[in-house]
Residue, then its C-alpha position, 0 to 999 in steps of 0.5 A: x092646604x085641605x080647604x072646603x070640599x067644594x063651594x056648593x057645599x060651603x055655599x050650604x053649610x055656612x049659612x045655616x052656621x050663620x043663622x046658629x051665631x057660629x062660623x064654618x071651621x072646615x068640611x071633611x068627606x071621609x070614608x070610614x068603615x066603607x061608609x061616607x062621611x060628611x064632617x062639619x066643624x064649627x066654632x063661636x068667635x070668641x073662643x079664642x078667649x078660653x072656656x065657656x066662649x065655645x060651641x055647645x052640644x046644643x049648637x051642635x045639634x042645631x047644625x045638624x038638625x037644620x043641615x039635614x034638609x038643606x043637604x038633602x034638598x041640594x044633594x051635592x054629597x051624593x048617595x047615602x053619607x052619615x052627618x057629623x057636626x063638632x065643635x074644633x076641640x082644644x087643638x083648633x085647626x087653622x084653615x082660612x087666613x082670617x083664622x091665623x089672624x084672629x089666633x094670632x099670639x097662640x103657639x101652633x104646629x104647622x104642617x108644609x105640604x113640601x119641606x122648607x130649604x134646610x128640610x123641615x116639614x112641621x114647625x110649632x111657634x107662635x103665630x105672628x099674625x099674615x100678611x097678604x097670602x103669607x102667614x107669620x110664624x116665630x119659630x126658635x127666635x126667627x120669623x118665617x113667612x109661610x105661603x098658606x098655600x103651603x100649609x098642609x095642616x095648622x092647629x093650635x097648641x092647647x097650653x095648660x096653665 
């Protein structure tokens, strides 16, 4: 499962998200156009609850603006880099156990890094909830208990109503 790029890292990131009442979703290093690329995704609890419980352009902002130093005092990205700070979007990555918890009743797409016996690699169900290391997933009626090691990459499914 892609986690955060490196503890150093995290260890400066999600204090500042702390201080903004907003949690650390995921940090990416992309390459892109020959230029570095540090991606900051954060997120309200609460915005599992639907619209107006999310980040804000200002919450964005804010990460950034108080980011800034804080990585450039540490250095842990080395060399010149572009900082991009969002919110998750509708198609919420799932990246940590406790977010398969708190998302736990939503219809997600589930990515394996190998594919499970009968072949399959990606799955969309509903999210049952963990247990332990291992996340539930109700899938065609059955339930799956996939090792989160396993998952490549999980969102959640943005359902109209």
């Amino acid at each position: 499962m892609p986690k955060t790029v490196d503890p150093q890292l995290e260890a400066i990131v999600e204090p500042v998200c702390r201080a903004h009442g907003l949690e650390l979703v995921q940090i990416q290093r992309v390459t892109e156009h020959g230029q570095a690329v540090l991606r900051i995704m954060i997120d309200r609890q609460g915005s599992e609850e639907g619209a107006g419980a999310g980040v804000s352009l200002t919450d964005c902002q804010a990460v950034s603006r108080d980011l800034g130093p804080a990585l450039e005092a540490d250095e842990p990205v080395g060399g010149a880099y572009r900082l991009e700070v969002s919110s998750p979007g509708v198609d919420r990555p799932l990246v940590k156990l406790k977010d398969f918890e708190r998302f736990a009743g939503r219809t997600v797409k589930v990515q394996l890094e190998r594919p499970l016996d009968e072949g399959r690699r990606k799955l969309t169900g509903t999210l049952m909830g963990v247990d332990g290391e291992l996340v539930r997933l109700e899938v065609d009626g059955s339930e799956l208990q996939l090792p989160h090691a396993d998952i490549a990459k999980a969102n959640v499914v943005y359902e109209f109503d």
